[in-house]
C-alpha angles and dihedrals in degrees: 000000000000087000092058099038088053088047087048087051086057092045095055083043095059095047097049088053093059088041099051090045096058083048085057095068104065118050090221091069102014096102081050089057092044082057096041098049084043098054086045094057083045090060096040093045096051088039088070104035087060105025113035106107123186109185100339092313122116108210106258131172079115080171096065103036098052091041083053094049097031084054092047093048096048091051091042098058096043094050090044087047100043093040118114120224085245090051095052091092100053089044094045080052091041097050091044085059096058093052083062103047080052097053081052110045076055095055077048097060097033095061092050097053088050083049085062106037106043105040098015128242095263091044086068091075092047120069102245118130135225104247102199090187086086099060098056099246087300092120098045097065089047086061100047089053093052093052097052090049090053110050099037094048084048082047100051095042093053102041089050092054090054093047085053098058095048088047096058093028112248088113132060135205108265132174127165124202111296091357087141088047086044079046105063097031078066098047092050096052092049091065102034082052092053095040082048095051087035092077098014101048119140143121097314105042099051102096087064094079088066087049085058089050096056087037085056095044090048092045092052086053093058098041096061100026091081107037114107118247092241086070092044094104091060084047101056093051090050102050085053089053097056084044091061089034084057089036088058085053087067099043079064107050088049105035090237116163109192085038087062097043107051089046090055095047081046103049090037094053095041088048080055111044088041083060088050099053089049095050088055094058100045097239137103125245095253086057093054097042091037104029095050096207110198088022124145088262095062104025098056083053098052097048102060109057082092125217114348098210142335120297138195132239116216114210108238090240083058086049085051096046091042092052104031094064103032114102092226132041120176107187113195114199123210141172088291082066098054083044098062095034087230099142094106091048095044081053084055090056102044082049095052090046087058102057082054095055111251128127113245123182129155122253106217126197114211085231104032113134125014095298139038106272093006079131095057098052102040087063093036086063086052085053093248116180108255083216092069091052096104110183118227093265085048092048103048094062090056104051096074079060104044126090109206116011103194108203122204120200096324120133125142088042091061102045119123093201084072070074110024116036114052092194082059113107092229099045111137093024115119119241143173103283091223093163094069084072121094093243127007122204115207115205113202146144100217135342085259100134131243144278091279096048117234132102122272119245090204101064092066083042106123095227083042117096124176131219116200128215158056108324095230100047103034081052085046084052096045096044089058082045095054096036086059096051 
């Protein structure tokens, strides 16, 4: 009876978890989706504290495993609480993070049980060896399991910590001669090493699972330390996928069927999303990891060629009278805009144009912002109508017809060397065609340039004005413009 109850608990897991998944793609019902997902892992969580039974024993140790859970909560919800817009990437990164240090600390216990089991805490002081052979292959893909868990969820922790600390500044780009060369040595002889250890291992050898930890951490180091912020968003997909891919490792070692699932659900959406980014930005997945876009090198080139041209600034009494009598605005956000906070301000805005009676809708670029959708979410918190989310393709077709674009905060997306200039780092990578409109407003706070480092053909630009200062406000400043028109 216990047995099937707690199989039904998984069940309703798992099914929350696809649910809440479809609910996520659509901001409406995304937070939904958050509560559903989250009931079901409840479920599936409590299912196993009271119900999980291994030869007659429940689990126990209570003490432990609600202190555990009672601490996390507690840290989760005052870091979700406390944390800025601005902030979300590098906690989506960070917390990401934390589900690959867990599939390997599970690779972690597992082999030492195995240690134990198979060959006996006393025999690893002897010199007999585990023969896998007598266990019909039964053992080998244990092992296996173990090590992929162990080194993607490694990966993947140590990738994302890494991730965290570009993202909110504390670390640099850095690359030093052959490192992708050095890279992918380590990451052979990782492999070789476990497959090595998967079918000899035995009283000697052993040590040499905590040497592909360490190999795996410092691999994960080296494989984010020199990609560009400008890729970060694809990174940031790629490194969750490999968390629900090592997730899934563990599902396996323990049959455990919600566990599975929602690594799966996990590594396959992340897979996914991680094509898709690139697909937005033209280029293949070895460019972005090898070709590290954005990245210091090319950057610190970039950067200091120094102003193409001449450009114009536009007083903020001329941007209220430009968009407060144009039939169309479309306004695209960009990091400058989560910066500033200024998404409830640039909704008061959109609001006070149409009672005026101009169409305003938001331009969105797939990789706008430090993570995929941050965008999105950053308007949908400002109760931004999903309606007036218009994509890139979308977008595009808008701006010949469209009399002011305002752009906040928004700078490699709206480049036309993506287009123009083939020595240019982002040529071939699809952006909004802001150009096409009849005046474009340019809201900066400097002409320092972007994420990505190099200068922006658009500002010098003759239809092109800019607007310094800081998003929320410069917005403050045009919305009492336009209110005393």
């Amino acid at each position: 009876m216990e047995l099937s109850l707690l199989t039904v608990c998984y069940l309703i897991g798992s099914l929350t978890f696809i649910i809440g998944l479809k609910m996520l793609s659509h901001p409406d019902s995304a937070r939904k989706g958050n509560l559903v997902a989250a009931v079901g892992m409840a479920v599936a969580i409590f299912g196993t504290i009271f119900l999980y039974e291994e030869e007659g024993k429940k689990l126990g140790n209570y003490e432990w495993i609600f202190g555990g859970l009672i601490l996390g909560t507690i840290v989760g919800v005052l870091a979700a609480k406390k944390v800025k817009m601005t902030a979300m990437p590098e906690m989506v990164s960070l917390f990401n993070g934390m589900g690959g240090a867990c599939a390997a600390l599970i690779s972690f216990i597992e082999f030492d049980h195995i240690k134990n089991l198979l060959l006996g805490p006393e025999e690893w002081h002897g010199a007999n060896p585990f023969l896998p052979s007598t266990n019909d292959g039964l053992q080998e893909g244990t092992l296996i399991t173990i090590f992929l868990g162990l080194i993607i969820g490694s990966v993947s922790f140590a990738g994302s910590v890494i991730a965290w600390g570009k993202l909110n500044g504390k670390i640099k780009d850095f690359a030093f001669p052959g490192q992708q060369l050095f890279n992918l040595v380590l990451l052979a002889a990782t492999l070789v090493t476990a497959g090595y250890l998967v079918f000899n291992l035995n009283a000697e050898n052993y040590w040499l699972f905590y040497g592909i930890a360490v190999a795996s951490l410092v691999y994960g180091v080296l494989f984010v330390l020199p990609i560009g912020g400008a890729d970060m968003p694809v990174v940031i997909s790629l490194l969750n996928s490999f968390t629900g891919v090592a997730a899934a490792c563990g599902g396996f070692l323990y049959d455990n069927q919600v566990m599975l699932t929602g690594g799966i659900l996990v590594g396959a959406a992340g897979t996914l999303l991680t094509i898709l980014m690139c697909k937005a930005m033209n280029r293949s997945l070895t460019n972005v990891l090898i070709g590290s876009f954005g990245g210091s090198a090319s950057g610190g080139a970039a950067s200091s060629q120094g102003p193409q041209g001449n450009y114009k600034e536009i007083s903020l009494s001329d941007a209220a009278v430009c968009m407060a009598y144009a039939n169309k605005v479309i306004i695209v956000p960009g990091y400058g805009l989560a910066v500033a906070q200024a998404q409830h301000t640039c909704h008061e805005l959109e609001k006070l144009l149409e009672e005026k009676g101009v169409t305003v809708t938001y331009a969105i670029h797939p990789v706008a912002g430090r993570m995929p959708g941050h965008m999105n979410v950053l308007l949908a918190e400002a109760d931004v109508s999903y309606d007036k989310l218009q994509e890139m393709e979308q977008a595009n077709d808008e701006f010949k017809t469209t009399d002011v674009v305002l752009i906040l905060g928004a700078n490699d997306v709206v480049n036309p060397a993506a287009k123009t200039d083939p020595s240019s780092p982002i040529y071939g990578m699809p952006i909004l065609e802001v150009e096409q409109a009849k005046t474009v407003i340019v809201n900066k706070r400097s002409m320092k340039p972007g994420y990505a480092g190099i200068e922006n053909e658009l500002f010098f630009q003759p239809k092109t004005s800019m607007l310094f200062g800081d998003a929320k406000a410069a917005l403050q400043k045009l919305v009492a413009e336009i209110k005393a028109l």
